[in-house]
C-alpha positions in Angstrom: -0.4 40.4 -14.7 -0.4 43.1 -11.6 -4.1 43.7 -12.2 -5.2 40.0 -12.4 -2.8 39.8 -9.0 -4.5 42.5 -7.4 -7.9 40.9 -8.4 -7.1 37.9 -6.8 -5.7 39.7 -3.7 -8.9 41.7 -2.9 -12.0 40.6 -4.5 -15.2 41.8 -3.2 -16.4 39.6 0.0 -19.8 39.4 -1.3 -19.2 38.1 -4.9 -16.5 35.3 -3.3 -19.0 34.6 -0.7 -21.8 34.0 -2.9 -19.9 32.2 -5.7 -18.5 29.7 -2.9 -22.2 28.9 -1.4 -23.0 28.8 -5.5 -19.7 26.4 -6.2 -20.2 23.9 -3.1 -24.2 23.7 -4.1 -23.1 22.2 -7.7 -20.7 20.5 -6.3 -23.5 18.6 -3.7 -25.8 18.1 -6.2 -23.7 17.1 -8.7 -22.2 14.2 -6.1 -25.2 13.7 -4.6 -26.3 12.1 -7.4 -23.6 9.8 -7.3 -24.0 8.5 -4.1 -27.9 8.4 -3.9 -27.0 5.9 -7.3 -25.0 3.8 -5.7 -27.2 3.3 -3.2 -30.3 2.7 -5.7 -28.2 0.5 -7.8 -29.7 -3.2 -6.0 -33.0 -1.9 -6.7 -32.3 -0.3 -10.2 -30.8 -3.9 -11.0 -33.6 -6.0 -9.7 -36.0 -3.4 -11.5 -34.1 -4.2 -14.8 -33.3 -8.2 -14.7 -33.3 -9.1 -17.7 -30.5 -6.5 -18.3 -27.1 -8.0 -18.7 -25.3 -7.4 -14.8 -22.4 -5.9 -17.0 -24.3 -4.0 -19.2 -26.5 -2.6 -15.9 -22.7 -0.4 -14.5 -23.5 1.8 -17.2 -25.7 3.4 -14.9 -22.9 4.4 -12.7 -19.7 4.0 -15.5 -21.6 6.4 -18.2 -22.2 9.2 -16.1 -18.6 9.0 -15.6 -17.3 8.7 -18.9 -19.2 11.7 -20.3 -18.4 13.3 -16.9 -14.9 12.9 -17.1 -14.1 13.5 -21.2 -16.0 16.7 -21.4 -14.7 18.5 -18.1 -11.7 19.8 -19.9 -13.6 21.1 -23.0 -16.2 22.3 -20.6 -14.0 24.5 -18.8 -12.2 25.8 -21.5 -15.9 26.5 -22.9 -16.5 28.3 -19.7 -13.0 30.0 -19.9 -14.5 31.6 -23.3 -18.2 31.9 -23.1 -18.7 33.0 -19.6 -18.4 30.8 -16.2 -21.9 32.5 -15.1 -23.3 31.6 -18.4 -22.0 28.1 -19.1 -23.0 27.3 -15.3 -26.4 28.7 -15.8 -27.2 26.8 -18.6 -26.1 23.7 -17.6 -28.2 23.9 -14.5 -31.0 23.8 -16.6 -30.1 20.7 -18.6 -29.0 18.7 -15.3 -32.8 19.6 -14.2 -33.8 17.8 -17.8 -31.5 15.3 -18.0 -32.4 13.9 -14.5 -36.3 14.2 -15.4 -35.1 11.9 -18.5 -33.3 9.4 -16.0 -36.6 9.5 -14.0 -39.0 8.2 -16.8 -37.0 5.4 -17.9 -38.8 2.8 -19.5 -35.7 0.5 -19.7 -32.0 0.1 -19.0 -30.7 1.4 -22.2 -33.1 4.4 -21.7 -31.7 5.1 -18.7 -28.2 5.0 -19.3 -28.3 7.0 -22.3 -30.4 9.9 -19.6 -26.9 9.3 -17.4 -24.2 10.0 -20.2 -26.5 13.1 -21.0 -26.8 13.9 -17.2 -22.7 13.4 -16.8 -22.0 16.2 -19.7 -24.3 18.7 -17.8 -22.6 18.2 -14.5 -19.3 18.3 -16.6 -20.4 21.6 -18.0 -21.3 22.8 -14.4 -19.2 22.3 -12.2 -15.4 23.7 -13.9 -17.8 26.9 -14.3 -19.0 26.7 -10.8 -15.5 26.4 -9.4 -14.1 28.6 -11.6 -15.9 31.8 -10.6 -14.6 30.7 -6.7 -11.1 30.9 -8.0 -11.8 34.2 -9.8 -13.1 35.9 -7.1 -11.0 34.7 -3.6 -8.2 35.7 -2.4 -4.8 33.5 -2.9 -4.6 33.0 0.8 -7.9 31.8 1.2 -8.5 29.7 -2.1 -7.3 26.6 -0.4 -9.6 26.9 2.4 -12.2 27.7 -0.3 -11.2 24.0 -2.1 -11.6 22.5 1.4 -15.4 23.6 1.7 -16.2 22.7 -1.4 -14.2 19.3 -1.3 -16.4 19.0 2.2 -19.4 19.6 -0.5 -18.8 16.8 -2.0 -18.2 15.2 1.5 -21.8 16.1 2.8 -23.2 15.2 -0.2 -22.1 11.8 0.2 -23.1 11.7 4.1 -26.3 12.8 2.9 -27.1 10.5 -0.1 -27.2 7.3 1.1 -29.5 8.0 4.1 -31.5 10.7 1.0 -31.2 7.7 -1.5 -32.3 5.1 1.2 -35.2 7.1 2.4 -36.2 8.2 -1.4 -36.0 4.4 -2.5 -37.8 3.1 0.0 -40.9 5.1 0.0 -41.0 6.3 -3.8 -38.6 4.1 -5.7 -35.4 4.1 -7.5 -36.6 6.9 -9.9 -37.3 9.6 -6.8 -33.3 10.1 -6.9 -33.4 11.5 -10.0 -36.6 13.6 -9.0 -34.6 15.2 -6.4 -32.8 16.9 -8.6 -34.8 19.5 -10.3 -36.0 21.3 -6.7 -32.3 21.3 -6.1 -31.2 22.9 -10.0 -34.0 25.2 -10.0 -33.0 26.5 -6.5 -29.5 27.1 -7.8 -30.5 28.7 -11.0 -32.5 31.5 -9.4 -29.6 32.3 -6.9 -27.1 32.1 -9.9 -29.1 35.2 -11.4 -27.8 36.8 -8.5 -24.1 36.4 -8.8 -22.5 39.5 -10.2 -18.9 39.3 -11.0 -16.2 40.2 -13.5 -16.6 37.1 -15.5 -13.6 37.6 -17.8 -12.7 35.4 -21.0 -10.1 34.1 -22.0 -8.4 36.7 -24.1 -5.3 37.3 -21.8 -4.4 33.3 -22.6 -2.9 31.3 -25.3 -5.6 30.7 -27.0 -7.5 33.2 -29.4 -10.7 35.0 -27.7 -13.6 33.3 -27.9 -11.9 30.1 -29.3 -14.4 27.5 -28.6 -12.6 23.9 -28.1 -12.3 21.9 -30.2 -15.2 19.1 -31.8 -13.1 16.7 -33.6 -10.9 16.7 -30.5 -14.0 16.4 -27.8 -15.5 13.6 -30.0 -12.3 11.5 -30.4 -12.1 11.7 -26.5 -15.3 11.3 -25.4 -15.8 8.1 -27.9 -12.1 7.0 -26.7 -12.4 7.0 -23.2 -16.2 5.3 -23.6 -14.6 2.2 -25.6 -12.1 1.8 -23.6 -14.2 1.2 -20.5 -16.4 -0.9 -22.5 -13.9 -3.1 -23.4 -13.1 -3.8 -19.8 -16.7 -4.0 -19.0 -17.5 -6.2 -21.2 -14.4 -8.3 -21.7 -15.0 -10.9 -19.2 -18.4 -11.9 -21.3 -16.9 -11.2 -25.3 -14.1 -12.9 -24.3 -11.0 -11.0 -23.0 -8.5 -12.6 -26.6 -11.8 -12.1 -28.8 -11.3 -9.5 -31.6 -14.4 -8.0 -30.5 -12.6 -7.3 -27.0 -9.2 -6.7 -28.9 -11.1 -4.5 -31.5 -13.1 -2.1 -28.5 -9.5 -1.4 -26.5 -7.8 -0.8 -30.3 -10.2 1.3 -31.3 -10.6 3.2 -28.1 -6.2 3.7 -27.5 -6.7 5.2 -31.7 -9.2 7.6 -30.7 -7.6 8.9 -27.6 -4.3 9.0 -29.4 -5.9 11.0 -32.1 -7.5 13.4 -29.2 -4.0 14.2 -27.9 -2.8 15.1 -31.0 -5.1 17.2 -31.9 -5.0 18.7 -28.5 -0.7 19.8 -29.4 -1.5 21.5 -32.3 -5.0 23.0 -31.9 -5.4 26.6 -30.5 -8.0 25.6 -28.1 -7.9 21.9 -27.8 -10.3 19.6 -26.4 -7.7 18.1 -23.9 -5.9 21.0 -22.3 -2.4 18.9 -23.0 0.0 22.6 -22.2 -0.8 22.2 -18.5 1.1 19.4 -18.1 4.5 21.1 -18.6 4.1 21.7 -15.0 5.4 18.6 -13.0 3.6 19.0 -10.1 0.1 19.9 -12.2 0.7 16.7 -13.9 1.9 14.4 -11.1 -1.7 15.4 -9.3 -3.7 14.6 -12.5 -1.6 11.3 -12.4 -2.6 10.6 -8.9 -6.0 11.5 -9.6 -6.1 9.0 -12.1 -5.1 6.2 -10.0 -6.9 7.0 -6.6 -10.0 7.6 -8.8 -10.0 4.0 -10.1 -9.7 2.5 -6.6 -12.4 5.3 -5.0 -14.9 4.6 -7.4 -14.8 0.8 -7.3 -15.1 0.5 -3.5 -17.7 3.2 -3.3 -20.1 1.3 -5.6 -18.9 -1.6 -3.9 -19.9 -1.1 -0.5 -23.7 -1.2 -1.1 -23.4 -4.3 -3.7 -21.9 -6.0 -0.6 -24.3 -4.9 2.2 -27.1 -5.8 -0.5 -25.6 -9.1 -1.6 -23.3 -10.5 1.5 -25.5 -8.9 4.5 -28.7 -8.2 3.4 -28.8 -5.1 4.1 -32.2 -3.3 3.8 -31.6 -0.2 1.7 -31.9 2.0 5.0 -29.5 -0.2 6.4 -27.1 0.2 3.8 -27.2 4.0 3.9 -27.4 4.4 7.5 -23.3 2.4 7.6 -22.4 4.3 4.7 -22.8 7.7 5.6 -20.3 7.0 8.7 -17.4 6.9 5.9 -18.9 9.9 4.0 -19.2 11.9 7.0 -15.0 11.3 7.9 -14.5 11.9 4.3 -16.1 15.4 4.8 -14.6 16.0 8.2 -10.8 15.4 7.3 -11.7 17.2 3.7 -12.2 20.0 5.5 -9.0 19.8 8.0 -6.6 19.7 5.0 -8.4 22.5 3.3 -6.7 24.8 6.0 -3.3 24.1 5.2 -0.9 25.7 2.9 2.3 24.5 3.6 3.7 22.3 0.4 5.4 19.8 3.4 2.1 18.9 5.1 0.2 19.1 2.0 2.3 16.2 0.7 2.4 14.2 3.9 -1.6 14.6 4.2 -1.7 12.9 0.6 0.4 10.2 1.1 -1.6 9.8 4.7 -4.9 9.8 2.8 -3.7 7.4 0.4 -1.9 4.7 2.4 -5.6 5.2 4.9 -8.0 4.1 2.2 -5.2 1.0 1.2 -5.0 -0.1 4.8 -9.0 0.0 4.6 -9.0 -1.6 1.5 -6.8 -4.1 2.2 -8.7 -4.8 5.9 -11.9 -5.2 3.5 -10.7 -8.0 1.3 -9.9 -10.5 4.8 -12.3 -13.0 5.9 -12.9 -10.6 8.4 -16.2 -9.0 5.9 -17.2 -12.1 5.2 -21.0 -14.0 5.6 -21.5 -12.6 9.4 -22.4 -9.3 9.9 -19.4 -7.0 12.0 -20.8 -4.0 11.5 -19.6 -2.0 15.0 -16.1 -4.0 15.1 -15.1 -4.3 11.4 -17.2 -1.9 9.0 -17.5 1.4 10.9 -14.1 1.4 11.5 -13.1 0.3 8.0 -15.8 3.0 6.6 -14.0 6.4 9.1 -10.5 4.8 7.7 -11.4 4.7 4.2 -13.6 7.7 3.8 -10.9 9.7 6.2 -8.4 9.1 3.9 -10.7 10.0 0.8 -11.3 13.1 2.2 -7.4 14.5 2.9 -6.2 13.0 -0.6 -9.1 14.1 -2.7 -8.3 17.7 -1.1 -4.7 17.7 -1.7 -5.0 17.0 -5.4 -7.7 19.6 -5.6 -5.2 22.0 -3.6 -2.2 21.1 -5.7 -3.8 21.6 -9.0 -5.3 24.6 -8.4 -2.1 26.3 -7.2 -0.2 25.4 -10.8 -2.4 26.6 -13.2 -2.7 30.6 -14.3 -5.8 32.6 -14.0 -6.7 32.4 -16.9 -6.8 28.8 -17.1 -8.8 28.3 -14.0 -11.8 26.6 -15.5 -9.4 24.0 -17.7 -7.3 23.2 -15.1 -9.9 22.7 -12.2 -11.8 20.6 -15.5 -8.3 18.5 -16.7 -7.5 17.3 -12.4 -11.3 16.1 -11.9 -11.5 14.6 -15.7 -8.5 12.7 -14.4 -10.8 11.2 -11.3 -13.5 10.5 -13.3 -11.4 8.7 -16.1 -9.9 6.2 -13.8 -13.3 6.1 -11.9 -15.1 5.1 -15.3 -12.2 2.4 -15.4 -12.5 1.7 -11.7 -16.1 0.4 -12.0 -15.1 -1.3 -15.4 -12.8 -3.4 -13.6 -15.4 -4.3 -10.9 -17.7 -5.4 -13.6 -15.0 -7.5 -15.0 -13.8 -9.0 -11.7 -17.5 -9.4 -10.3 -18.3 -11.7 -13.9 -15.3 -13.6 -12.8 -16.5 -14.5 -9.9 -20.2 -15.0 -11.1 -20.3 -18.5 -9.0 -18.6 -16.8 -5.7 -20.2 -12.8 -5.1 -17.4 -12.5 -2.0 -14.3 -14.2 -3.6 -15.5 -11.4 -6.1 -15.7 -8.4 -3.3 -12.4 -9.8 -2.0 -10.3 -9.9 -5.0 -11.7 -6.0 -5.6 -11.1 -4.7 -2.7 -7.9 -6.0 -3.1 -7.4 -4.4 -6.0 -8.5 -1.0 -4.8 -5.4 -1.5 -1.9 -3.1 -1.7 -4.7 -4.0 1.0 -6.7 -4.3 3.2 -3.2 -0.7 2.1 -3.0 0.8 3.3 -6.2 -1.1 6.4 -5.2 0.2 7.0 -2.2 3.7 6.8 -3.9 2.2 9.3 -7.0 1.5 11.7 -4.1 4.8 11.8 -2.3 6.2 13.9 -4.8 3.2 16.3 -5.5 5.0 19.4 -4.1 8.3 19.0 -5.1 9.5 21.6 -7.0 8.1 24.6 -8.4 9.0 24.4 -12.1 7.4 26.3 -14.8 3.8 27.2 -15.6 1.3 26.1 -18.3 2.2 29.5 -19.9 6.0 29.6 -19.4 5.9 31.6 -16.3 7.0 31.0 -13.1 5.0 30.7 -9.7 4.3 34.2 -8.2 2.0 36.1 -6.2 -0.2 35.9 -9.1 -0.7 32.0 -8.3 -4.1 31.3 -7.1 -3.5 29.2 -4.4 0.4 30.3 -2.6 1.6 26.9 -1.4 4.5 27.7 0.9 7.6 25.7 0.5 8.7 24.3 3.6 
């Protein structure tokens, strides 16, 4: 343990300079993509009409769902084949998977090039982080999460007006275009990186253990039928046996996952990290602030499309002011390492994007346009909060998990996100075909929804820091930890 320690404690500036710029790149791209999505999505729909509205949040939902069941086998497949390597290689098949998105001759086309698009990101960016956190210092690592949480920030200030401008004079298909400049770019200053890119020998698991298939499968196939049971419930039927069937079918397989993942040597769900309380409480929180972030981010151009009439530069011109707060306050609570404020900051975030929420789902955002008096100031509330909460869970997790379980622990907390976003948009599928007669009764009772579940975060997050307790590996939190959180 004293060498990894005195690895973490003086790296070489150049290699944990380089791997940050490297880390927050991925990180933009891969959120980029995200947000120049949503912001396409109108346009996508309209493009594909005859395509079931249900059917058509595939676009967004599947990208998630491979996105968030293969980000713990993917780190743990970086853990043992090389973060450099994995990252490298995953690059490459973002760059192809977006040039498949791009030449879509229908919806089902496309959505198959986004669940193929979500595993490369998945395999990218646990690898990307992952060489930050081998390579920087303890006392700077949370600083290090704060830039690249402010990645994500930027890349979400960025999309929309990226997205609006692409959409308007190319089309829907030049976001996915945009990619491959961006992953070619990265790959030739990857070759650069040198580092000691270690495996995973001095961890549970056996050397070069790769994770496990059955496991990955049963997970991946799990979390997928479960989301499409809530997609599609409102239109099967939600007491059919179709319905009923889906959900069964999807609970078996995740069961079946977890199991696997107690008694396999390197599982596809990396199930030992949560015998630390405060690792598991932020994947928890994740989980819940995922579903409500993911629903009103796709959301908030529906409505501008559907209620306003938003052009699409209109649309991304009001939401980049709640991606820029995101990334401003993202990068405020990435200077922090106090366990106190980083729970209060949480619980801040939290209860910001639920009073923004809540704000949203009033008569106030109803037919007229209140752009300067109700949606700019709804958008720096929400997206402020988004950015301290998001960078607190990062923070947290980080600091719980042992070197050598970087990757699958940075992989496990954003799988988390992405589960309950995949489930997040579900439910706004659901809720939107509901409402099918009444689109802002339907944006109403969402955002509604999303202040709830804000709520129950806010209250998951409270108790983030408390307590040191014991490691994924049995040990106790030292100056090994990469991230010291100081007790206060």
């Amino acid at each position: 343990m004293t060498q990894v320690s005195e690895q973490t404690r003086r790296p070489p500036s150049q290699s944990s300079s380089l791997a940050l710029l490297i880390a927050c790149s991925a990180t933009f791209v891969a959120f980029l993509d995200l947000s120049v999505v949503n912001i396409a999505f109108p346009t996508i729909a309209r493009d594909f009409a005859t395509a079931e509205s249900t059917t058509l949040t595939w676009v967004v939902s599947g990208y998630a769902v491979a996105f968030a069941a293969l980000l713990t086998p993917a780190g743990r497949l970086a853990d043992v084949l090389g973060r450099r390597r994995v990252f490298l290689t995953a690059l490459v098949g973002f760059a192809l998977t977006s040039l498949m998105c791009a030449v879509a001759p229908s919806a089902p086309w496309l959505i198959g090039g986004r669940f193929l698009q979500g595993a490369a990101a998945a395999l990218m960016i646990p690898a990307a982080l992952a060489l930050v956190l081998a390579v920087t210092s303890s006392e700077r690592i949370a600083a290090a999460i704060g830039a690249w949480s402010a990645a994500g920030g930027f890349a979400a200030v960025v999309g929309p007006a990226i997205g609006g401008a692409l959409v308007e004079s190319f089309g829907w298909r030049a976001v996915f275009v945009i990619n491959v400049p961006i992953a070619a770019a990265l790959v030739a200053l990857g070759t650069r990186l040198r580092t000691d890119d270690t495996r995973a020998s001095d961890g549970p698991a056996p050397a070069g253990a790769l994770p496990d298939i059955a496991g990955t499968l049963a997970a991946t196939l799990g979390v997928g039928a479960l989301v499409a049971g809530v997609t599609e419930g409102q239109r099967w039927g939600w007491a059919s046996p179709t319905t009923l069937s889906v959900l069964g079918v999807g609970l078996a397989l995740l069961a079946l996952a977890l199991v696997r993942s107690r008694r396999h040597p390197s599982p596809a769900i990396a199930v030992d990290l949560w015998r630390n309380r405060r690792y598991a409480l932020s994947n928890a929180t994740s989980f819940v602030f995922g579903a409500a972030m993911f629903a009103w981010l796709l959301a908030g151009p529906l409505f501008l499309d559907a209620i306003w009439g938003y052009t699409v530069l209109q649309s991304a011109g009001a939401l980049s002011v709640g991606a820029l707060a995101a990334m401003v306050t993202a990068t405020a609570a990435g200077r922090t390492g106090s366990a106190a404020t980083l729970r209060r900051l949480g619980v801040l975030g939290a209860l910001m994007f639920a009073g923004s929420a809540l704000w949203m789902s009033t008569d106030v955002f109803g037919a007229a346009h209140r752009l300067w008096s109700a949606w700019i100031p709804a958008g720096i509330l929400g997206g402020g909060g988004i950015g301290l909460i998001v960078t607190v869970l990062g923070t947290v997790a980080a600091s719980s998990v042992p070197p050598h379980q970087f990757a699958s622990g940075v992989g496990m907390n954003l799988m988390s996100r992405q589960v309950g976003g995949a489930l997040g948009v579900a439910v706004l599928a659901a809720v939107f075909a509901a409402n099918a007669g009444d689109a802002l009764a339907g944006f109403h009772a969402l955002f509604l929804a999303c202040a709830v579940a804000a709520v129950v975060a806010g209250i998951l997050a409270a108790t983030l820091t408390e307590g040191r307790g014991a490691r994924a590996d049995g040990s106790t939190p030292s100056s090994t930890l990469p991230i010291e959180i100081k007790e206060q």
